[in-house]
Structure formats: structure tokens, C-alpha cells
C-alpha positions as CSV (number, residue, x, y, z in Angstrom):
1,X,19.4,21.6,-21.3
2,X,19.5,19.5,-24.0
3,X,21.2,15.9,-23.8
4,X,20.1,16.0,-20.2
5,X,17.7,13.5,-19.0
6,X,15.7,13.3,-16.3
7,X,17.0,11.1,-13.5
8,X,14.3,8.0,-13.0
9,X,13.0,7.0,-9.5
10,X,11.7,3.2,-8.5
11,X,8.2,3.3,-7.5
12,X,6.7,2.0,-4.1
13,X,3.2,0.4,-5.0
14,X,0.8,-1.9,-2.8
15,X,-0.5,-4.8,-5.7
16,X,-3.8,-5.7,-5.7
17,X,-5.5,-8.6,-6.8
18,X,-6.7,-6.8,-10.4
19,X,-4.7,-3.3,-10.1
20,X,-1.9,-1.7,-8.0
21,X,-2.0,1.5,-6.2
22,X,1.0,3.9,-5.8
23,X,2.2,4.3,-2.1
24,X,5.6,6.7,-3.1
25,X,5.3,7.9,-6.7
26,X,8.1,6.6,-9.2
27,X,8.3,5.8,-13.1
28,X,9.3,2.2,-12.7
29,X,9.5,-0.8,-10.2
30,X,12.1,-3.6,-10.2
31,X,10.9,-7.2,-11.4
32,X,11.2,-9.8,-8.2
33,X,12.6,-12.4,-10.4
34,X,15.4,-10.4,-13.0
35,X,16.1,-7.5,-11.3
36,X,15.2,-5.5,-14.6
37,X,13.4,-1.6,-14.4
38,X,9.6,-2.1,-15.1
39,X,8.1,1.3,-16.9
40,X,4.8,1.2,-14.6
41,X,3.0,2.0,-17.9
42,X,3.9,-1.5,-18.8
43,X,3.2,-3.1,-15.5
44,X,1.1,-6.7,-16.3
45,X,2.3,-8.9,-14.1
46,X,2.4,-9.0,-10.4
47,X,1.6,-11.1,-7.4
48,X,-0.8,-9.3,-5.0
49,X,0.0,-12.3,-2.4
50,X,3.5,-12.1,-2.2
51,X,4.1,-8.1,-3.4
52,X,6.1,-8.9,-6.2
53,X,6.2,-7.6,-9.6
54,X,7.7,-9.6,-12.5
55,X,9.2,-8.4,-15.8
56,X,7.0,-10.8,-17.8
57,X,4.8,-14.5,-17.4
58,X,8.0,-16.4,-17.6
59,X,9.4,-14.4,-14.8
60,X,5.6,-14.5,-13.1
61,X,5.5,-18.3,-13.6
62,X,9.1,-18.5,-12.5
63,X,7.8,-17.2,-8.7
64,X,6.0,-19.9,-8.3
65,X,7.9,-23.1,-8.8
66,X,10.1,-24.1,-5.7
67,X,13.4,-22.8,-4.7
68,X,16.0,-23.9,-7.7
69,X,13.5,-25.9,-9.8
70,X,13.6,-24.0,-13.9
71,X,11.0,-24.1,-15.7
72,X,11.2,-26.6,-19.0
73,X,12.3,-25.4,-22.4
């Protein structure tokens, strides 16, 4: 069995304003903004409001500026 890994699954979880809670179980979620696999155990950023999670603050602050407006930099 070596060289064999096991397969990963996304993970279905309701976000909550300080936490999240797991509604199918998984080992990763998919960031709103990049498309990117999130390990939950390094989940940080999410919006509760719109149900989103996001890779990093850059993709978190990304969110929430209009449809095609960048952020600076």
C-alpha cells in the first residue's frame, strides 16, 4: 500500500460568525474567490453572511469590493 494516498473529499460546512460547523465531513473546502483547496485545519477566513470561505485576507478582502473593481497594489 505504499505510494498510495488517500483520495481527499471537499467539506460541506455552515460558517458562523466566530467558528464553522461541519454539515458533510471532508478534509478541505474550496476558497470563493481562487478556487484553491483549503486544509480545514487551516481555515481563517470566511464570511458567515455570504457562506463563503476564502484562501487568505487578500482573497477575504477581495469579496467585498464590487464586481470587477481590484484591490490596489
Amino acid at each position: 500500500m505504499f505510494g498510495r494516498s488517500t483520495p481527499s473529499r471537499e467539506a460541506r460546512l455552515r460558517y458562523l460568525p466566530s467558528s464553522f460547523q461541519i454539515l458533510s465531513t471532508g478534509d478541505h473546502v474550496l476558497c470563493a474567490q481562487s478556487g484553491v483547496a483549503i486544509p480545514l485545519a487551516e481555515l481563517r477566513y470566511w464570511s458567515a453572511e455570504r457562506q463563503e470561505a476564502y484562501a487568505g485576507p487578500a482573497e477575504a478582502s477581495a469579496a467585498l469590493l464590487p464586481p470587477g473593481e481590484k484591490l490596489p497594489g
